[in-house]
FIKOLZA-1660 file (N, C-alpha, C; in steps of 0.1 Angstrom, whole numbers, plus 5000, padded with zeros to 4 digits):
% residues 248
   i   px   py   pz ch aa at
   1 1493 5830 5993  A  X  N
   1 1495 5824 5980  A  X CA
   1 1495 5808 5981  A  X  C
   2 1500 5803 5992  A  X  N
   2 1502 5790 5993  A  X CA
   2 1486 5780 5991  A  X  C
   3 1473 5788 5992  A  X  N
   3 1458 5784 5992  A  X CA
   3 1460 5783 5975  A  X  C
   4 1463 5794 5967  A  X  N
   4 1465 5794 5957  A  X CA
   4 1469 5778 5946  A  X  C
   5 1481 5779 5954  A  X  N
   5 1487 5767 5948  A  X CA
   5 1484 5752 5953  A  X  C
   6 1477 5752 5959  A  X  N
   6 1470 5742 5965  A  X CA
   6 1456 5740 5956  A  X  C
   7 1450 5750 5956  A  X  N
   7 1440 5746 5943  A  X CA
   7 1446 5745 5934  A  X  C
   8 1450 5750 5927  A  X  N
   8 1461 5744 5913  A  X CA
   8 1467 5735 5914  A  X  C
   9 1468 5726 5925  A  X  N
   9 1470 5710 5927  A  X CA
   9 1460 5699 5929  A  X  C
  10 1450 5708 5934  A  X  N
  10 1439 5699 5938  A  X CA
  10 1428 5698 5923  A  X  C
  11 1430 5707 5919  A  X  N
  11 1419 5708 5903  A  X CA
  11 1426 5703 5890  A  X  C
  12 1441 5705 5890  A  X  N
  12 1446 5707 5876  A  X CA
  12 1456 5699 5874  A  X  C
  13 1466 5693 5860  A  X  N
  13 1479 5690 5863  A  X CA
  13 1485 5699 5859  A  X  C
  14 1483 5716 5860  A  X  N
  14 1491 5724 5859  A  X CA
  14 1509 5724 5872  A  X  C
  15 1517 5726 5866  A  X  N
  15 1529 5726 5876  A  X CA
  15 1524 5735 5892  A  X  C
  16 1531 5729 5902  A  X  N
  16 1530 5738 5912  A  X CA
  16 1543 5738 5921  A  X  C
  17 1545 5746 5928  A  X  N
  17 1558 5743 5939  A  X CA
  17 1557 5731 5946  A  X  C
  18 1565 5731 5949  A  X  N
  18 1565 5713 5963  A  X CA
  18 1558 5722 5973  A  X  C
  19 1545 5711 5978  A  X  N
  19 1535 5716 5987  A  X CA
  19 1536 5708 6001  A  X  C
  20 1535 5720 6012  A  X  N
  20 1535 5710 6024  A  X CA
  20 1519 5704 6028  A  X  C
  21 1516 5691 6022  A  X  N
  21 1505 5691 6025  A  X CA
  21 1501 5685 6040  A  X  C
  22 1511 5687 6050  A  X  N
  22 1502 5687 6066  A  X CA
  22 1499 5700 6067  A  X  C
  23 1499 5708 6059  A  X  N
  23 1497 5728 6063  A  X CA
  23 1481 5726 6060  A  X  C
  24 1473 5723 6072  A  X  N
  24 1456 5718 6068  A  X CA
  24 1449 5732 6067  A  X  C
  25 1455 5744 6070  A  X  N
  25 1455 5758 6071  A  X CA
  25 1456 5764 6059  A  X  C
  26 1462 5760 6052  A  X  N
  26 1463 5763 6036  A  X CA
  26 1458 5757 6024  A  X  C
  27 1452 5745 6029  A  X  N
  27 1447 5733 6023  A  X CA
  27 1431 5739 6024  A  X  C
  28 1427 5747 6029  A  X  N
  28 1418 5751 6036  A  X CA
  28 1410 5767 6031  A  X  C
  29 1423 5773 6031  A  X  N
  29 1422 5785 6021  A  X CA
  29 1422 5781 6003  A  X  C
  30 1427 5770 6002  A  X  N
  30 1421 5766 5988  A  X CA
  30 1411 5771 5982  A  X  C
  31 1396 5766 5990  A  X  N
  31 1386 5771 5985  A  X CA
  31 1384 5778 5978  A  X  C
  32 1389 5789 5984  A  X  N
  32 1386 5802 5987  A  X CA
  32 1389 5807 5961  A  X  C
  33 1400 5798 5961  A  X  N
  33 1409 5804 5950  A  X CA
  33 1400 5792 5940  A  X  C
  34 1390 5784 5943  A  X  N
  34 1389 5775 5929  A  X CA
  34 1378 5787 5919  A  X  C
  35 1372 5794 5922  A  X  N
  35 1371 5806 5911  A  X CA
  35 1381 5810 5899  A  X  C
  36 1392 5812 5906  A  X  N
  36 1401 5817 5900  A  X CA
  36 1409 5811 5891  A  X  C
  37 1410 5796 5896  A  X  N
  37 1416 5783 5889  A  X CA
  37 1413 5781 5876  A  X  C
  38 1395 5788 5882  A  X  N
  38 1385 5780 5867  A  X CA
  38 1389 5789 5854  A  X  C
  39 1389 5806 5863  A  X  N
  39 1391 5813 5855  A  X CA
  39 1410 5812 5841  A  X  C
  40 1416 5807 5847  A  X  N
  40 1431 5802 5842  A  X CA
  40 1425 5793 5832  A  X  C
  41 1421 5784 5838  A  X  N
  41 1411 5776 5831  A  X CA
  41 1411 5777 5816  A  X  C
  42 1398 5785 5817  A  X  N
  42 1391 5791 5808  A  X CA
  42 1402 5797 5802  A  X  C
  43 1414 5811 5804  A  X  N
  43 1420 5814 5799  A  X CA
  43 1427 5808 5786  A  X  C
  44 1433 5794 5797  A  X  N
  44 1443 5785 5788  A  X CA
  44 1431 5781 5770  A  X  C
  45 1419 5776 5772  A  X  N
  45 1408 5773 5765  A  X CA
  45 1408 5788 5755  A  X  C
  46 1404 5793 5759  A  X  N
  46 1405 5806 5748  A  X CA
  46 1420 5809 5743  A  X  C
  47 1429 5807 5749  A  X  N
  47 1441 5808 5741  A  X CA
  47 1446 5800 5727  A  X  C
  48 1435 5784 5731  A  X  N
  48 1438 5775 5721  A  X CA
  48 1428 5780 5710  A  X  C
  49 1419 5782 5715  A  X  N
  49 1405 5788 5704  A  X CA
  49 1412 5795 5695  A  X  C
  50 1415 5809 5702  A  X  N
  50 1420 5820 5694  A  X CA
  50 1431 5818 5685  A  X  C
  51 1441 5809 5690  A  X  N
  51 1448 5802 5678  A  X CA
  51 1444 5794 5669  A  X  C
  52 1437 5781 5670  A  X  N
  52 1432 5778 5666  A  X CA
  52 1422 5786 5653  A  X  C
  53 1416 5794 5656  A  X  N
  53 1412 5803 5644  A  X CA
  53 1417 5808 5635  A  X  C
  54 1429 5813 5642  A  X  N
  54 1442 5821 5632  A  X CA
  54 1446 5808 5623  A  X  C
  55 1446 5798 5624  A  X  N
  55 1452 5787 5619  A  X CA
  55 1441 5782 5607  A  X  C
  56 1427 5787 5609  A  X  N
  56 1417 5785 5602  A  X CA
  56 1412 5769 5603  A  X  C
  57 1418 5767 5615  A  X  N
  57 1409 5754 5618  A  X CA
  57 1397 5750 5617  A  X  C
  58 1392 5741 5610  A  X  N
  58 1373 5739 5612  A  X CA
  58 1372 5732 5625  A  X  C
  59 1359 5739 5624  A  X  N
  59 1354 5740 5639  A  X CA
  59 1353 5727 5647  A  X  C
  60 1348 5723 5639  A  X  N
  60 1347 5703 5646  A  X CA
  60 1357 5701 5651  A  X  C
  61 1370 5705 5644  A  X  N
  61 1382 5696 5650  A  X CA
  61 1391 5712 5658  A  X  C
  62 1389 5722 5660  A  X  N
  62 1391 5733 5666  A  X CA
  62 1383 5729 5682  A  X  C
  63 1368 5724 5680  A  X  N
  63 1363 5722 5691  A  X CA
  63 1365 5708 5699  A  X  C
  64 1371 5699 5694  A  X  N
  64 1380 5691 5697  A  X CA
  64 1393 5687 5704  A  X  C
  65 1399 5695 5698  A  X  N
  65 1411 5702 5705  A  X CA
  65 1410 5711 5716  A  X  C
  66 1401 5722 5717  A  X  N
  66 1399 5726 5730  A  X CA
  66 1392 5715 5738  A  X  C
  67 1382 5706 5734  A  X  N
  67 1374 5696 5747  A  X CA
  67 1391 5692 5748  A  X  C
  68 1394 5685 5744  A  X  N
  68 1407 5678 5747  A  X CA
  68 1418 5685 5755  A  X  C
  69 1418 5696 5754  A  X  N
  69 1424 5702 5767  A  X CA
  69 1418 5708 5777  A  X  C
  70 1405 5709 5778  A  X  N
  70 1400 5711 5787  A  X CA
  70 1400 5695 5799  A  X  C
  71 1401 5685 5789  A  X  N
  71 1397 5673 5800  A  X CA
  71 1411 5672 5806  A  X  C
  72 1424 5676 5798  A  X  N
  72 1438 5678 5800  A  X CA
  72 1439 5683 5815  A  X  C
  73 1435 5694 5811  A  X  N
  73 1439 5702 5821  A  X CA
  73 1435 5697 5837  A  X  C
  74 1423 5693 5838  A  X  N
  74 1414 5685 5854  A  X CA
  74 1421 5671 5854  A  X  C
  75 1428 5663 5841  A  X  N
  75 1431 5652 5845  A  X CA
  75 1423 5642 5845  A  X  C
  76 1412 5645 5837  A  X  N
  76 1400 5635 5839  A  X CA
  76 1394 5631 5853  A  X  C
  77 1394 5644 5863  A  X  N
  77 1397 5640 5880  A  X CA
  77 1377 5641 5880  A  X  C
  78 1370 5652 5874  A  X  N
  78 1363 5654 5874  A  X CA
  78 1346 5643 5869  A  X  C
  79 1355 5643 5856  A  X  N
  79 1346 5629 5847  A  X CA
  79 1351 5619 5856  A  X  C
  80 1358 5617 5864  A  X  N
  80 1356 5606 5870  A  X CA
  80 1347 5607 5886  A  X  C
  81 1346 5616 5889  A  X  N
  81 1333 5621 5901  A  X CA
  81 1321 5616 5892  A  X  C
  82 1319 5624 5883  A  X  N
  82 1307 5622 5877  A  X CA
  82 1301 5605 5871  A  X  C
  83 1312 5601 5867  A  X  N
  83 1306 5585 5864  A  X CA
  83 1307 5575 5878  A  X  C
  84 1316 5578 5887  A  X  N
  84 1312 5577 5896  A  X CA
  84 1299 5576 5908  A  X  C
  85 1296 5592 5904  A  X  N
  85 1282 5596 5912  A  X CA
  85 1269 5589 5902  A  X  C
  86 1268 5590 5888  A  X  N
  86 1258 5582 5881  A  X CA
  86 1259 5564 5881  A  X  C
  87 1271 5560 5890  A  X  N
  87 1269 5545 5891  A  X CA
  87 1264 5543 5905  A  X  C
  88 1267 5550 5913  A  X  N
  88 1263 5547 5925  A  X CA
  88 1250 5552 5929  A  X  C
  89 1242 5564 5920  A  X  N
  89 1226 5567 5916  A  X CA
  89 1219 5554 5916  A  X  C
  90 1224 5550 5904  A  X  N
  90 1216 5541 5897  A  X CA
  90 1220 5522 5905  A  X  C
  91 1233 5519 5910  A  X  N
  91 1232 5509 5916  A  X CA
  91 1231 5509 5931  A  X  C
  92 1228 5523 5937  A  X  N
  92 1228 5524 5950  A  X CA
  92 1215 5526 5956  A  X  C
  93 1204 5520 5945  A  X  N
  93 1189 5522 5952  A  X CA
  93 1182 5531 5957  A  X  C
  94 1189 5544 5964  A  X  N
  94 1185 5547 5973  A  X CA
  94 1188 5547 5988  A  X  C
  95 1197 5536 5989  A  X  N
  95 1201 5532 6001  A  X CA
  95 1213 5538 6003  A  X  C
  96 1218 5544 6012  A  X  N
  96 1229 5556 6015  A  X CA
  96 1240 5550 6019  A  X  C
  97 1247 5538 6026  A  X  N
  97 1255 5532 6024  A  X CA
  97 1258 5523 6015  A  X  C
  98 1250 5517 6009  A  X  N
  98 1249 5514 5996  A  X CA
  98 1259 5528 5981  A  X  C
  99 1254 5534 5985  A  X  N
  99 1261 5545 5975  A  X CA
  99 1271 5550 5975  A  X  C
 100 1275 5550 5990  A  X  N
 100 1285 5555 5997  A  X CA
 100 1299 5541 5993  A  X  C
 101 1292 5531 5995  A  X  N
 101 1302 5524 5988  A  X CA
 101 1305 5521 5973  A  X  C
 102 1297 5520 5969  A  X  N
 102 1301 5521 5951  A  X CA
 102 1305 5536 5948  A  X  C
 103 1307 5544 5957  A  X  N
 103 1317 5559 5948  A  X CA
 103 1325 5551 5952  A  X  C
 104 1332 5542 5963  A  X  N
 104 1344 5539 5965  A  X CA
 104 1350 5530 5955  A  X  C
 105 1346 5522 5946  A  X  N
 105 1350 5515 5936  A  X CA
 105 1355 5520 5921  A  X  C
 106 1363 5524 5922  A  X  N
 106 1374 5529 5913  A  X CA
 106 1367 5524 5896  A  X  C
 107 1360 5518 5897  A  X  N
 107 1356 5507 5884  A  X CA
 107 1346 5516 5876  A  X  C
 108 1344 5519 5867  A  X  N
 108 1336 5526 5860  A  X CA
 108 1324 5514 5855  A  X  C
 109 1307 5517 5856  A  X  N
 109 1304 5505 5854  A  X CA
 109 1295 5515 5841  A  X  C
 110 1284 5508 5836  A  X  N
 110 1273 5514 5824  A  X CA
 110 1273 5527 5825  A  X  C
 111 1264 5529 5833  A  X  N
 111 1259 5541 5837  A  X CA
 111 1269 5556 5837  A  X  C
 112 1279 5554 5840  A  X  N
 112 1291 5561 5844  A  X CA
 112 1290 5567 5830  A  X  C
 113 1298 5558 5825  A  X  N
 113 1302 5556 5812  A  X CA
 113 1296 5562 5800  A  X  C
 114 1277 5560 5802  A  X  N
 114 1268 5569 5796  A  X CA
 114 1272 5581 5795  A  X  C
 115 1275 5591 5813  A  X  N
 115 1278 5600 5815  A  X CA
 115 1284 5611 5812  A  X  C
 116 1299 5604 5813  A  X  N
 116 1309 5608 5809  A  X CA
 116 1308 5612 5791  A  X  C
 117 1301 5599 5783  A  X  N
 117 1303 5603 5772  A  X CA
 117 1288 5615 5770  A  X  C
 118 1280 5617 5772  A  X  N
 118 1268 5626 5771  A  X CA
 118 1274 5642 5772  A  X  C
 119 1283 5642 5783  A  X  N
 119 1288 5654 5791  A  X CA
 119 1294 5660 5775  A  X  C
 120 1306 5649 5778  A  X  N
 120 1317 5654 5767  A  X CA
 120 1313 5660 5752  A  X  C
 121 1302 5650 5748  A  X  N
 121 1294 5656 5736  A  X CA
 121 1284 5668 5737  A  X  C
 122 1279 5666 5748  A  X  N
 122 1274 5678 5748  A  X CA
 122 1284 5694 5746  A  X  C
 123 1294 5691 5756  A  X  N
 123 1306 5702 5757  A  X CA
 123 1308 5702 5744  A  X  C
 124 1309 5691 5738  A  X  N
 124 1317 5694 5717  A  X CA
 124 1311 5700 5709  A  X  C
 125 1301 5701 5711  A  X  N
 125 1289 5705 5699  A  X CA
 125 1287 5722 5706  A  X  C
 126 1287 5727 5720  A  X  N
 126 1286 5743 5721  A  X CA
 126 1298 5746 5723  A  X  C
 127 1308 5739 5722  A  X  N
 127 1321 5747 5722  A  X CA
 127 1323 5753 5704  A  X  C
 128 1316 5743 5696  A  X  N
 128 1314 5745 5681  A  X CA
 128 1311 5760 5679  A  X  C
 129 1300 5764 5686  A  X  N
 129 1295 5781 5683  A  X CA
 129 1300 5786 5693  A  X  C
 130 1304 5784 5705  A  X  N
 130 1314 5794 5706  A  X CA
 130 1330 5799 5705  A  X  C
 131 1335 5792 5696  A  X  N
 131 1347 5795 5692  A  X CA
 131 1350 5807 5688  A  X  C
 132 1339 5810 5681  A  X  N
 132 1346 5824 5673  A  X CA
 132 1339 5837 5685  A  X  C
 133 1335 5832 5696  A  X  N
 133 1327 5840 5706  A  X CA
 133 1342 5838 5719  A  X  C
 134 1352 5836 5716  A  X  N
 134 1364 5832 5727  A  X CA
 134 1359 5837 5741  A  X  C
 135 1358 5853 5743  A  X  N
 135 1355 5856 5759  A  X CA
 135 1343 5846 5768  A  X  C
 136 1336 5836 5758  A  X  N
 136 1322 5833 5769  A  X CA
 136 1331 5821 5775  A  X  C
 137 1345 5814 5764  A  X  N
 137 1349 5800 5775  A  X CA
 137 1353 5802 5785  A  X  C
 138 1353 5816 5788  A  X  N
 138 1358 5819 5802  A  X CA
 138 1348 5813 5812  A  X  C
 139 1335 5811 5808  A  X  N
 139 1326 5814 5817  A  X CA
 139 1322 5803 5826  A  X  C
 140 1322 5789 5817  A  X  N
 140 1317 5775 5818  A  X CA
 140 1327 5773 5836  A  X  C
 141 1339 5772 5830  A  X  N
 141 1351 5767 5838  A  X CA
 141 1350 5776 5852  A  X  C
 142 1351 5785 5850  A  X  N
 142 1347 5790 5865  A  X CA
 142 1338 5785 5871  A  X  C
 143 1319 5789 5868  A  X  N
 143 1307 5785 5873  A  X CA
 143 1313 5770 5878  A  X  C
 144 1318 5761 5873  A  X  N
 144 1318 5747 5872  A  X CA
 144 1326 5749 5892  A  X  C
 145 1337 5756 5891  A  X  N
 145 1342 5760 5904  A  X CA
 145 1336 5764 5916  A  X  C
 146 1328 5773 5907  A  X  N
 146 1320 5780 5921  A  X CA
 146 1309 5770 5925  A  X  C
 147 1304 5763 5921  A  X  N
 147 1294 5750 5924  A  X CA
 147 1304 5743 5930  A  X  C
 148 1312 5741 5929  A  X  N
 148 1321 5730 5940  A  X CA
 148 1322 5738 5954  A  X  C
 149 1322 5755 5951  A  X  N
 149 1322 5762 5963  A  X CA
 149 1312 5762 5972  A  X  C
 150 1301 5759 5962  A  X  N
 150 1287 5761 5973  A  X CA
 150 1288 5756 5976  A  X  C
 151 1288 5740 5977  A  X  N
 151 1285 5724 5980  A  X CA
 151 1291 5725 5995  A  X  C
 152 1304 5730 5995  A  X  N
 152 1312 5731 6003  A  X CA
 152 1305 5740 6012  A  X  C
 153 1295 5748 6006  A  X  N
 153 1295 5760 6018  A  X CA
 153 1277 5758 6023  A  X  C
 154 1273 5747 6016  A  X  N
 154 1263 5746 6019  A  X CA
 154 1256 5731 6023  A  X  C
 155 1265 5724 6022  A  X  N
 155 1265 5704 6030  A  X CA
 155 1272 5701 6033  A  X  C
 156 1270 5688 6042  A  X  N
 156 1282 5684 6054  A  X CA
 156 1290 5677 6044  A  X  C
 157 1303 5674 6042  A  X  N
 157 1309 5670 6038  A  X CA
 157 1313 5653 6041  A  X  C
 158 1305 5641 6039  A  X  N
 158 1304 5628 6044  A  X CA
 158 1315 5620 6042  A  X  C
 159 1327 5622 6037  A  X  N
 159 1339 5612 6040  A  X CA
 159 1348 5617 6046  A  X  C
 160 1347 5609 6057  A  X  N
 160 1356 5613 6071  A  X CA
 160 1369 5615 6063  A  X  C
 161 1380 5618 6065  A  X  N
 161 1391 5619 6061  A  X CA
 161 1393 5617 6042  A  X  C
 162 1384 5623 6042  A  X  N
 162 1385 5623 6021  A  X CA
 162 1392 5636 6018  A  X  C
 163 1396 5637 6004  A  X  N
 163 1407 5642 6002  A  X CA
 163 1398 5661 6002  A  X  C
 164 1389 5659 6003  A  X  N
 164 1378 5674 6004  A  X CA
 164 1383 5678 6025  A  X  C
 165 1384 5674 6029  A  X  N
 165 1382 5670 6047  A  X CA
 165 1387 5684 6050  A  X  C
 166 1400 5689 6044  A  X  N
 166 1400 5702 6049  A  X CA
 166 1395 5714 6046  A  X  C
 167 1391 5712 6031  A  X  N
 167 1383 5724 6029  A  X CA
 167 1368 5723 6035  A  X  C
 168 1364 5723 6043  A  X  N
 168 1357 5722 6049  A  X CA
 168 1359 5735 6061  A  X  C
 169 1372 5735 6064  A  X  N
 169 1375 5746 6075  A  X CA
 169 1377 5756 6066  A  X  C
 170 1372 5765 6056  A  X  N
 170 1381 5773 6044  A  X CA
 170 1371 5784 6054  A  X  C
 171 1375 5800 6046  A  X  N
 171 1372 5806 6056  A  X CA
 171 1360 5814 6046  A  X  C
 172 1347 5813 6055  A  X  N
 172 1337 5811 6047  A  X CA
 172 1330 5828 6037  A  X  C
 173 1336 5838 6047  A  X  N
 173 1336 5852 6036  A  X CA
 173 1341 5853 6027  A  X  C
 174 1360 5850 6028  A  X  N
 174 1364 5851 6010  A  X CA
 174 1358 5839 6003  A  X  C
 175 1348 5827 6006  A  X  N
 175 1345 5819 5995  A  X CA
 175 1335 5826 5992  A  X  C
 176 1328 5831 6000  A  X  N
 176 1315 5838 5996  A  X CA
 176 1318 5852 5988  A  X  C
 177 1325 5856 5987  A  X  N
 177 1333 5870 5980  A  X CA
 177 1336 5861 5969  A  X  C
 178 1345 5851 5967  A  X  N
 178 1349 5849 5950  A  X CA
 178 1337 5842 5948  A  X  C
 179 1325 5836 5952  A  X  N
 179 1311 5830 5947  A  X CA
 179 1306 5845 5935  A  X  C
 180 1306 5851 5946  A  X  N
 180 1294 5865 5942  A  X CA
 180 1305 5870 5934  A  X  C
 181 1316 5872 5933  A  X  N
 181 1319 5883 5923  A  X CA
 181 1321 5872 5910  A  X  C
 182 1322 5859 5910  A  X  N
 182 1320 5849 5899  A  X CA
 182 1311 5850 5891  A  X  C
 183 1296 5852 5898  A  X  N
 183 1283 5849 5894  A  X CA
 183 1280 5868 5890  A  X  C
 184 1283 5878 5894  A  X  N
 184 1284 5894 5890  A  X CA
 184 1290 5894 5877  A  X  C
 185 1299 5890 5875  A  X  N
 185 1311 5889 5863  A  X CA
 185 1307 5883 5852  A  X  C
 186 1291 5871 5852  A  X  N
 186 1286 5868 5838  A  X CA
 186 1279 5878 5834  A  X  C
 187 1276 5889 5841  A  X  N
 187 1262 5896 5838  A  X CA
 187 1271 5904 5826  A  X  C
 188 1286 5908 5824  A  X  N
 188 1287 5918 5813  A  X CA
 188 1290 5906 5802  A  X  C
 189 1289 5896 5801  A  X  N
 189 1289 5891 5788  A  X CA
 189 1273 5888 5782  A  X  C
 190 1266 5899 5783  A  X  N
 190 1255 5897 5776  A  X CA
 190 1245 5888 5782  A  X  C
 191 1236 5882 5771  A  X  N
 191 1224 5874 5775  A  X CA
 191 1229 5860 5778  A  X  C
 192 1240 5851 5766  A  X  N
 192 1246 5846 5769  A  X CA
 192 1253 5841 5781  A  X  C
 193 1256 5850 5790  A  X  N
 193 1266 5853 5804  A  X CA
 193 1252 5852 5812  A  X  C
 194 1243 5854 5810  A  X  N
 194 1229 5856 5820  A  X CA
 194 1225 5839 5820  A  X  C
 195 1226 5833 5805  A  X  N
 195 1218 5826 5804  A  X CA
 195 1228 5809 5811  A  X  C
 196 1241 5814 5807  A  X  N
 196 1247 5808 5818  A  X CA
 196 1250 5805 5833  A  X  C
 197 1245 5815 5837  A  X  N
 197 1248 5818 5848  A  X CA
 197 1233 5811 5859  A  X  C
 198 1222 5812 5846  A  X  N
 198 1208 5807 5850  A  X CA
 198 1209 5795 5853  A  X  C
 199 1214 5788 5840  A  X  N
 199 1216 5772 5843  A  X CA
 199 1225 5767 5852  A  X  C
 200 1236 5774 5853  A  X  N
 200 1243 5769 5867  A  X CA
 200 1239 5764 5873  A  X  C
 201 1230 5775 5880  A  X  N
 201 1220 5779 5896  A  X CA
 201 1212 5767 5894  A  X  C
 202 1205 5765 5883  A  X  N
 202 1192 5753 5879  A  X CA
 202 1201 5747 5882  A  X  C
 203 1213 5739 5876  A  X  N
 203 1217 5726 5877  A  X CA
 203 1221 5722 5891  A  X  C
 204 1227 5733 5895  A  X  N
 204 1229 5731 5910  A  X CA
 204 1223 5729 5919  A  X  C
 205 1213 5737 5917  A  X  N
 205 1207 5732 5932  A  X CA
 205 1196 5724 5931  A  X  C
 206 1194 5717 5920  A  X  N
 206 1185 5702 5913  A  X CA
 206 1205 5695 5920  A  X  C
 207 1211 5695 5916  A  X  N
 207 1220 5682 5925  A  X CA
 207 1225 5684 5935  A  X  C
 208 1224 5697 5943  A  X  N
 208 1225 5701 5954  A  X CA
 208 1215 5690 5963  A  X  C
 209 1201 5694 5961  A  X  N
 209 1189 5687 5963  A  X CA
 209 1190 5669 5968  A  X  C
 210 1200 5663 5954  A  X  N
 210 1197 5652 5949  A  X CA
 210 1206 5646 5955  A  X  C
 211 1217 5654 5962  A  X  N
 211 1230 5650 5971  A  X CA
 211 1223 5651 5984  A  X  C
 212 1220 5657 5990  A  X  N
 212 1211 5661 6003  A  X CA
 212 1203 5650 6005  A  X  C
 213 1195 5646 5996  A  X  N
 213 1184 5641 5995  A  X CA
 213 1190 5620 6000  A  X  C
 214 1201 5620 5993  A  X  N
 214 1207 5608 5990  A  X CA
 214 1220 5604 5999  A  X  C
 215 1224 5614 6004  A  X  N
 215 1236 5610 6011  A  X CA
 215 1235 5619 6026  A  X  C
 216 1227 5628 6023  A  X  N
 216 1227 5638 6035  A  X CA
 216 1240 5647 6036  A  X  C
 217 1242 5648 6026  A  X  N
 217 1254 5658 6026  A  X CA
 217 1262 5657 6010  A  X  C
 218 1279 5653 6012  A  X  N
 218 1281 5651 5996  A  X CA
 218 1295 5646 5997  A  X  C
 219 1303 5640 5989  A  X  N
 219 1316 5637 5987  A  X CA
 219 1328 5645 5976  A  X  C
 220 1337 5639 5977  A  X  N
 220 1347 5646 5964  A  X CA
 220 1345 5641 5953  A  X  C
 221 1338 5631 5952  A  X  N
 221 1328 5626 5940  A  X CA
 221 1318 5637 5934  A  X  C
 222 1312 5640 5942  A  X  N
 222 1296 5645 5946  A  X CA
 222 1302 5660 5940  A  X  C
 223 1315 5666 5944  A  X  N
 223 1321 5681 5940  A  X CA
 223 1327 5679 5924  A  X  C
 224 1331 5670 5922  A  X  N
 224 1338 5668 5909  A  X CA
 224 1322 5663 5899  A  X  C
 225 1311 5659 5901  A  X  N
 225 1302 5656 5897  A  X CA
 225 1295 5671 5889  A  X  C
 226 1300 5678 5903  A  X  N
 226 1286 5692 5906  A  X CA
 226 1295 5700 5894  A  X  C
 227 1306 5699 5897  A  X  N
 227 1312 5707 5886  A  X CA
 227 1314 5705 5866  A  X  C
 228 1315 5690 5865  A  X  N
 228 1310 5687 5851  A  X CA
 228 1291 5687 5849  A  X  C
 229 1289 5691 5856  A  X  N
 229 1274 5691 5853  A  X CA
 229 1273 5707 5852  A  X  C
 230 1278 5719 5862  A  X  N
 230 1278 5728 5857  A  X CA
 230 1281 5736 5846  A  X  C
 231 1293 5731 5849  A  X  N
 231 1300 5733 5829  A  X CA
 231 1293 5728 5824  A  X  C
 232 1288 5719 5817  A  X  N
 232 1279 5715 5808  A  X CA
 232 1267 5723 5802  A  X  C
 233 1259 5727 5820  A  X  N
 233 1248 5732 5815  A  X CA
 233 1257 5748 5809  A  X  C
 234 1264 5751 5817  A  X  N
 234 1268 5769 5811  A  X CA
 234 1270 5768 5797  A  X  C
 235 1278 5757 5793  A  X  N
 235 1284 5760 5781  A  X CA
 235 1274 5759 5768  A  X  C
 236 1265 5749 5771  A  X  N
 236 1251 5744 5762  A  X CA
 236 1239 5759 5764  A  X  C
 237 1239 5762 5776  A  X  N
 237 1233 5775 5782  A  X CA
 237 1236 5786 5766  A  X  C
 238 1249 5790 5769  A  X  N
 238 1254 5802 5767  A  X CA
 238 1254 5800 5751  A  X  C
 239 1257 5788 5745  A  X  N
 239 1257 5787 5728  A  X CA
 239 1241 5792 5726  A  X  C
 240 1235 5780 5734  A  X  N
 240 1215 5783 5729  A  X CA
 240 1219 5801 5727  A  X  C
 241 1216 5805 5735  A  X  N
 241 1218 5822 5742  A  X CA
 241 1224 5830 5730  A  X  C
 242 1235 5823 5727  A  X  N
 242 1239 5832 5715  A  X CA
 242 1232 5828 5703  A  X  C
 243 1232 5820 5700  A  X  N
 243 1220 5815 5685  A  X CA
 243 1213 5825 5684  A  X  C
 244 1204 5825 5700  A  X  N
 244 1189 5836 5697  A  X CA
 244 1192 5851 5696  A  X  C
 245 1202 5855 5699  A  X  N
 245 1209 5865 5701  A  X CA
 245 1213 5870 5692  A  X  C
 246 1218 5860 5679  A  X  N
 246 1228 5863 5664  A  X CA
 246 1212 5861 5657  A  X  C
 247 1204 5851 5656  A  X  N
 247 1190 5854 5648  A  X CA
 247 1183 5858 5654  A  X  C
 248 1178 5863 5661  A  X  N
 248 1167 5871 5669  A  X CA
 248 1165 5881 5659  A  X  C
% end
């Protein structure tokens, strides 16, 4: 359990027990549980939804309140990978030390900032149609997890002692067991759950690619990036999906 609560420290500001963090053994089994995180996740997000409706909230500001606790919940740990990773894209040339140092600058510059706000609106506008659809916000917040899983399970991991360094040792069957039963689990929410589950994979392995390509591997930037980009596409995914699905 202690991997458990280690991811629920490392993703969320949900409460946890006091952690021994020299246990690099348990730090390690993390991995293994950020599926599961996403899924809580997602839970807490449908909880607000489904009240929210009882309350007859309009949607704009129903989908508002859930973005707002969904950024709650990560702490903003995530959006900040991602404006991160689009400032050091675009101010890092190409040049791989070059990049490697502007993730390190805590400073949010243009580009970032584009990012962050693109993501979030995009998230606001398909959380809109799926509100009254509550089971698919399950779906975003996980995928978003298990793309942090791959990364991990499929590039070297480039900052010597970064706060990712021990998952790196995680133990690579049960990540691959909560990957696949993550990615099995969209298939019963319909076309929607298919159509998310599509874009994941697209988005992923276009920045899987673009991480490989640019760094030769990836950072805890690079994982907090992969994962607001997945959510994104799932959740934009899954609304399209239902539109065609309700008028078809």
């Amino acid at each position: 359990m202690n991997g458990l609560w280690f991811a629920l420290a490392f993703l969320t500001r949900l409460p946890t027990p006091a952690l021994d963090f020299s246990d690099s053994a348990a730090q390690a089994r993390a991995l293994a549980w950020y599926p599961l995180v996403g899924l809580l996740i997602g839970a807490l997000l449908l909880a607000l939804a489904t009240l929210l409706q009882w309350l007859h909230a309009p949607a704009p500001l129903a989908a508002a309140c859930v973005l707002a606790l969904w950024v709650w919940l990560s702490g903003g740990l995530h959006l900040d990978g991602l404006a991160d990773c689009a400032d050091a894209w675009a101010g890092g040339h190409g040049q791989r030390e070059r990049i490697l140092q502007i993730l390190k600058d805590p400073a949010a510059g243009p580009m970032g900032v584009v990012a962050i706000v693109l993501v979030l609106l995009l998230k606001f506008a398909a959380l809109q149609a799926l509100l009254t659809q509550g089971p698919l916000l399950l779906l975003a917040p996980v995928l978003g997890r298990v793309a942090a899983v791959a990364l991990f399970l499929s590039l070297p991991y480039v900052r010597a002692g970064g706060l990712g360094a021990h998952l790196t040792q995680a133990p690579r069957g049960a990540c691959l067991a909560a990957a696949w039963l993550s990615a099995v689990s969209c298939l019963f929410f319909g076309w929607p759950g298919v159509a998310a589950l599509a874009a994941a994979i697209g988005v992923f392995m276009h920045w899987r690619s673009d991480c490989h390509q640019r760094l030769g591997g990836f950072t805890g930037d690079a994982a907090g990036a992969a994962i607001e980009r997945v959510e994104a596409a799932a959740v934009v995914a899954a609304a399209l999906a239902l539109a065609l699905v309700q008028h078809g």
